[in-house]
C-alpha positions as a Markdown table, in Angstrom:
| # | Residue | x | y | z |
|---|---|---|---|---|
| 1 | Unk | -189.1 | 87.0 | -119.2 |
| 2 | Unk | -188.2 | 85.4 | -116.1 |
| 3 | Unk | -189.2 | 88.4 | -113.7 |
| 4 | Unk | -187.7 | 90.9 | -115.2 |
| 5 | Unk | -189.0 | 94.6 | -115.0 |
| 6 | Unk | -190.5 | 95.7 | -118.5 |
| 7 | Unk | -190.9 | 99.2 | -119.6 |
| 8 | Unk | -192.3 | 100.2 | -122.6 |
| 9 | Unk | -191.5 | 103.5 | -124.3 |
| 10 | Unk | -194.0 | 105.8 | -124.7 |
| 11 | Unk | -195.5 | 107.7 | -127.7 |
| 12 | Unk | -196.2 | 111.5 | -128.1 |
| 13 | Unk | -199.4 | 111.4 | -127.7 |
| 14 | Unk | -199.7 | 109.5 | -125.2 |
| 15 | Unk | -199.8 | 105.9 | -123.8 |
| 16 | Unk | -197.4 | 103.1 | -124.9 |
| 17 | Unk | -195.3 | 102.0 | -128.3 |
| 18 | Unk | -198.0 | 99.7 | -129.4 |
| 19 | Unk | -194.6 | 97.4 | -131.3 |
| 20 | Unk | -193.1 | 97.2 | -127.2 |
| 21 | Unk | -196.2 | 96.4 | -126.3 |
| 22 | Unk | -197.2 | 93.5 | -129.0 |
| 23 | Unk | -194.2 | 92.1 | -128.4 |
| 24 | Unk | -194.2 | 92.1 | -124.8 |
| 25 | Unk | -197.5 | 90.0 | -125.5 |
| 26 | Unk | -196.1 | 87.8 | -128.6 |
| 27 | Unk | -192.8 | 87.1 | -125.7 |
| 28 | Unk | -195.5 | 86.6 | -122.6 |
| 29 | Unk | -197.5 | 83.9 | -125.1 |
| 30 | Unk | -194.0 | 82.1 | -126.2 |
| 31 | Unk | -193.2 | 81.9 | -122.8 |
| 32 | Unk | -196.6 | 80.8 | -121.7 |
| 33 | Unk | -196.0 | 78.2 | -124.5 |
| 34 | Unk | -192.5 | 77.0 | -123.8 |
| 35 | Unk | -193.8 | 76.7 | -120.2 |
| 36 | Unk | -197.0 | 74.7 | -120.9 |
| 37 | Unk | -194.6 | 72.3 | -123.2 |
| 38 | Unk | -192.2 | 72.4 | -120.6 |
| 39 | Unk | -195.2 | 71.2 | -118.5 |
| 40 | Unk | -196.3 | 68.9 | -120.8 |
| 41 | Unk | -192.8 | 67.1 | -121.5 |
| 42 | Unk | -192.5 | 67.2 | -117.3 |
| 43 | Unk | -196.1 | 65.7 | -117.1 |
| 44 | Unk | -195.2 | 62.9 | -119.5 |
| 45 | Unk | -192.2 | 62.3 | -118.5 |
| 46 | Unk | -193.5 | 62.0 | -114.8 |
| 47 | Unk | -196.2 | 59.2 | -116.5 |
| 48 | Unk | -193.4 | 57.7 | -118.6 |
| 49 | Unk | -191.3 | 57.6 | -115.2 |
| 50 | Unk | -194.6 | 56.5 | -112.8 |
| 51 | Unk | -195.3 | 53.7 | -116.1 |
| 52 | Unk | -191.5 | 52.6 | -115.6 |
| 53 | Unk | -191.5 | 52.4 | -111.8 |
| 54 | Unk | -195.1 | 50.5 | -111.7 |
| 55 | Unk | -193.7 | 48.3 | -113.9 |
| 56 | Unk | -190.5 | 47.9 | -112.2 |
| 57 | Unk | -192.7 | 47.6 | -108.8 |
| 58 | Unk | -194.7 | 44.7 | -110.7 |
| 59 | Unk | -191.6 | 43.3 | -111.3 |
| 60 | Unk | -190.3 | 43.5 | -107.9 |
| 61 | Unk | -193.7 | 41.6 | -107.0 |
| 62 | Unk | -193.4 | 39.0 | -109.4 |
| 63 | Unk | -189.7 | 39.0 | -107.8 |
| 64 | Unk | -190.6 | 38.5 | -104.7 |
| 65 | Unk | -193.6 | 35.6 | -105.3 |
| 66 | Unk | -190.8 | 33.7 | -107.0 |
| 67 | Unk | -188.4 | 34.5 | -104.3 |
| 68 | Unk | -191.0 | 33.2 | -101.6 |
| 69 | Unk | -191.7 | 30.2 | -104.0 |
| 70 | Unk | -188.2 | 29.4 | -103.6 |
| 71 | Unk | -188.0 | 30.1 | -100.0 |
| 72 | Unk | -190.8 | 27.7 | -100.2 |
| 73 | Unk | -188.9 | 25.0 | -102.1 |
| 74 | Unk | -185.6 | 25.7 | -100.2 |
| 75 | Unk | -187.2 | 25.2 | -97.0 |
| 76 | Unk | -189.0 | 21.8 | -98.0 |
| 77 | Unk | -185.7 | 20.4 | -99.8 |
| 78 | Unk | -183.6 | 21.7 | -96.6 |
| 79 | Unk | -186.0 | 19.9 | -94.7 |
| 80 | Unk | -185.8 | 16.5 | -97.3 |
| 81 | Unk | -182.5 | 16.9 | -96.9 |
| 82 | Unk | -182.2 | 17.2 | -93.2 |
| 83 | Unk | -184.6 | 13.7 | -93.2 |
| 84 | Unk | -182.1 | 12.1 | -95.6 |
| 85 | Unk | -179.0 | 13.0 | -93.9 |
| 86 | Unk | -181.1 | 12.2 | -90.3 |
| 87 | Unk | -181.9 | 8.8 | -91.8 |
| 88 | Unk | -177.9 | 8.5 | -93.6 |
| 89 | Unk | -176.5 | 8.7 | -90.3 |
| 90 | Unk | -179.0 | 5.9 | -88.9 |
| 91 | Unk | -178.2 | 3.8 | -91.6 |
| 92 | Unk | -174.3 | 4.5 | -91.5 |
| 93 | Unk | -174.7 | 3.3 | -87.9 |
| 94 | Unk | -177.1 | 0.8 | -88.2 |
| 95 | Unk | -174.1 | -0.3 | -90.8 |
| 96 | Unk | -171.1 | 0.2 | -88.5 |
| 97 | Unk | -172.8 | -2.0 | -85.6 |
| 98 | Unk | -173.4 | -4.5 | -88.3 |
| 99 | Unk | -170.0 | -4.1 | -89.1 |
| 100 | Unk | -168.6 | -4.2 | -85.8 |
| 101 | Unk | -171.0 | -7.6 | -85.3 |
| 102 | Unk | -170.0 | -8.9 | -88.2 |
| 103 | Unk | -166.0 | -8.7 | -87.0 |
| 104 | Unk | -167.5 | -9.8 | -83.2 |
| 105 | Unk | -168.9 | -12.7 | -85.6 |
| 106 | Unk | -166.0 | -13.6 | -87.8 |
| 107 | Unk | -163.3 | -13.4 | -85.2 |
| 108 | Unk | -166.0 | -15.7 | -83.1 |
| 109 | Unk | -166.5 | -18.3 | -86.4 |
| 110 | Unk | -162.6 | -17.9 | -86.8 |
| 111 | Unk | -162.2 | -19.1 | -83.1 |
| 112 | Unk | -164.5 | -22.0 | -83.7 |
| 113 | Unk | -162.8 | -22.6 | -87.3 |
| 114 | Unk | -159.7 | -23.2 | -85.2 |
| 115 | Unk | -161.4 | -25.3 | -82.7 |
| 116 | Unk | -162.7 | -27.6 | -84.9 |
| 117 | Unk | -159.3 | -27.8 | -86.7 |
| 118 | Unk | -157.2 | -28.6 | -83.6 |
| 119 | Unk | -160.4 | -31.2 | -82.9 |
| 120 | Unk | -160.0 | -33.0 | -86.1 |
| 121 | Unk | -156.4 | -33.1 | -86.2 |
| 122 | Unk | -156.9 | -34.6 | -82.5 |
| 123 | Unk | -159.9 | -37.3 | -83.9 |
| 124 | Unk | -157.6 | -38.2 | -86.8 |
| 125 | Unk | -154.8 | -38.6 | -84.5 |
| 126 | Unk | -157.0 | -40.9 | -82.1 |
| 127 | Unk | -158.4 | -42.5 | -85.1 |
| 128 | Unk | -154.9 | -42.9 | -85.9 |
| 129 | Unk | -153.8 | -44.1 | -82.4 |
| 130 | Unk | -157.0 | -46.7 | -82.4 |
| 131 | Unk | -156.5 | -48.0 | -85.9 |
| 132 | Unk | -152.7 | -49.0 | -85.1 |
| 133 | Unk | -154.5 | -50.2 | -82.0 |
| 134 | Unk | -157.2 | -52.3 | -83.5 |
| 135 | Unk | -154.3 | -53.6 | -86.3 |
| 136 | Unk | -151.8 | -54.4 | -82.8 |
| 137 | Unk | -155.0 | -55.9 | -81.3 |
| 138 | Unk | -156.1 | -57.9 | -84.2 |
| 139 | Unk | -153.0 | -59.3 | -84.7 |
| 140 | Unk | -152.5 | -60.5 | -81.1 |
| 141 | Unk | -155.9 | -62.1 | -81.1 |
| 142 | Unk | -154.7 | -63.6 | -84.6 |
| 143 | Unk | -151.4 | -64.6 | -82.7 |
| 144 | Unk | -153.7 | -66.6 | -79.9 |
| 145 | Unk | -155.7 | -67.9 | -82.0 |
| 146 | Unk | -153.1 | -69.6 | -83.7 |
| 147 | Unk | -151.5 | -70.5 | -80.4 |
| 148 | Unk | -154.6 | -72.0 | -79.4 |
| 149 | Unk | -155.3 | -73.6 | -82.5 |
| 150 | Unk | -151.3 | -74.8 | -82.3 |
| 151 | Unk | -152.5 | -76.0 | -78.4 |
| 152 | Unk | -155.9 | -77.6 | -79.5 |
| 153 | Unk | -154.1 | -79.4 | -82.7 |
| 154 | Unk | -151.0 | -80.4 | -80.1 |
| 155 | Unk | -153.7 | -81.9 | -77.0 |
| 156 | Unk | -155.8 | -83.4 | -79.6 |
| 157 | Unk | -152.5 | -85.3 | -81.5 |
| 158 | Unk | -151.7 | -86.1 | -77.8 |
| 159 | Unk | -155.1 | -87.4 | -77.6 |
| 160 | Unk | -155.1 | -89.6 | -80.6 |
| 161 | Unk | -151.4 | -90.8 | -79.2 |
| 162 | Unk | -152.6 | -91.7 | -75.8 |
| 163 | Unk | -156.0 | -93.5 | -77.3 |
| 164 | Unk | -153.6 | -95.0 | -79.5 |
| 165 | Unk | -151.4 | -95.8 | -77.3 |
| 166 | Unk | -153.8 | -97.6 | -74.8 |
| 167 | Unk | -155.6 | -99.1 | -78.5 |
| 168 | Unk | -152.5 | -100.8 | -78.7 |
| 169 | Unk | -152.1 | -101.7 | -75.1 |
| 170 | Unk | -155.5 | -103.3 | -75.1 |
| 171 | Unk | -155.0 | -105.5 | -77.9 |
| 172 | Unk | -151.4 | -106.2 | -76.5 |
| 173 | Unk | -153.0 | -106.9 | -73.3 |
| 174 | Unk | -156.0 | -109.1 | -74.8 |
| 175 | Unk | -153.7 | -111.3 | -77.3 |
| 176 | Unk | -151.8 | -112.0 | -73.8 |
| 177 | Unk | -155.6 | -112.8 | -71.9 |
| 178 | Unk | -157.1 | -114.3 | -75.2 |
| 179 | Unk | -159.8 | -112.1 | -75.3 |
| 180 | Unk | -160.4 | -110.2 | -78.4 |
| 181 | Unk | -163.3 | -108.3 | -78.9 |
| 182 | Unk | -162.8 | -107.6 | -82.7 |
| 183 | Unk | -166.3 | -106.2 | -83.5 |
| 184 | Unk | -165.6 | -102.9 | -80.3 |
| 185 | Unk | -162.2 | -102.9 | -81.7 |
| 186 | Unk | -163.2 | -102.3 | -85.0 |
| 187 | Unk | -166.0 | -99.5 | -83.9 |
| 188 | Unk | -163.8 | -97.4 | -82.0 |
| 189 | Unk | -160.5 | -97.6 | -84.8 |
| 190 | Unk | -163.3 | -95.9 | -87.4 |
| 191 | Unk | -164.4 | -93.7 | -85.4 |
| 192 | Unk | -161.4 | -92.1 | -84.0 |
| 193 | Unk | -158.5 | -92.7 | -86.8 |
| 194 | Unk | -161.2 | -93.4 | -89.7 |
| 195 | Unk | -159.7 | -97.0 | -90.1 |
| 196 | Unk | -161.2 | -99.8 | -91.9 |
C-alpha cells in the first residue's frame, strides 16, 4: 500500500463495496505479512551478521594473543640475538687481539729463529776456527815433542860418548899408571852400556 490514499466505492444503500473493502483488508494483512517476513529475514540476517562479526571479533582476539605471543617471542629472540651478536663481537675481538699477538709473537720467535741461526753458524764457525786450532796446536806440541825427544836422544848419545870417552880415557890413563880397578870398571860398563 505504501501510503497511498484508498477509497472505496460506495453502495446504494449506503456504506462501502464490501469486495473494496475485503480486499483492502486481504492487501493490508499481505502487506502486514510481507513486512513481518521482511522483518524477520532483516532480524536474522542482523543475528546471522552479529554471529559472523562475533566470530570474526573472536578471531581477531585469538589474532591478536598470537600476535602478542609472537611479539613475545620476537622480543626475547631479538634480545638472544642482540646477546649473541654482543658476545660475537667480543669474541671476534678477543680473536683479532689474539691474532694480532700471535703475529707480535711469530715475527718475535722469527727474530729469535734468526738469531739463533746467525749464532750457530757463528759457534760452528768458532768451533771450526778452534778445531783447526787445536789440530795446528796439537801438531806443534807433536812437533816439540819430537824435537825434544830428538834433543833428549842427541844430549843423552852425547852423554854416553863423553862417559865413554872419559871410560876409555881412564883405562888409557890407568894401563899408563898401572892401576886397574877392574871390578868398578866392570860396574859402571853394565850399568851404562849394558856390557858384560
Amino acid at each position: 500500500m505504501n501510503g497511498e490514499i484508498v477509497f472505496f466505492r460506495k453502495r446504494f444503500f449506503g456504506g462501502f463495496n464490501r469486495k473494496d473493502v475485503i480486499k483492502y483488508i486481504t492487501e493490508l494483512a499481505n502487506d502486514r505479512n510481507g513486512h513481518m517476513e521482511a522483518k524477520e529475514k532483516a532480524e536474522q540476517d542482523l543475528q546471522d551478521h552479529t554471529a559472523e562479526m562475533e566470530a570474526k571479533i573472536r578471531e581477531y582476539e585469538e589474532q591478536k594473543i598470537a600476535l602478542e605471543l609472537k611479539t613475545q617471542e620476537y622480543d626475547y629472540l631479538k634480545s638472544a640475538f642482540d646477546d649473541k651478536t654482543r658476545e660475537y663481537d667480543e669474541l671476534r675481538n678477543a680473536f683479532e687481539a689474539k691474532t694480532s699477538e700471535y703475529g707480535q709473537l711469530k715475527n718475535a720467535y722469527d727474530a729469535k729463529a734468526l738469531e739463533c741461526i746467525e749464532l750457530r753458524t757463528a759457534a760452528e764457525t768458532k768451533k771450526a776456527e778452534y778445531e783447526a786450532e787445536k789440530q795446528e796446536s796439537a801438531m806443534k806440541e807433536a812437533e816439540r815433542r819430537k824435537t825434544e825427544e830428538r834433543e833428549a836422544e842427541r844430549r843423552e848419545a852425547e852423554k854416553r860418548e863423553d862417559e865413554k870417552r872419559e871410560l876409555e880415557r881412564r883405562e888409557a890413563e890407568k894401563k899408563k899408571t898401572g892401576r886397574e880397578d877392574t871390578v868398578r870398571i866392570k860396574k859402571i860398563k853394565k850399568k851404562k852400556f849394558g856390557l858384560f
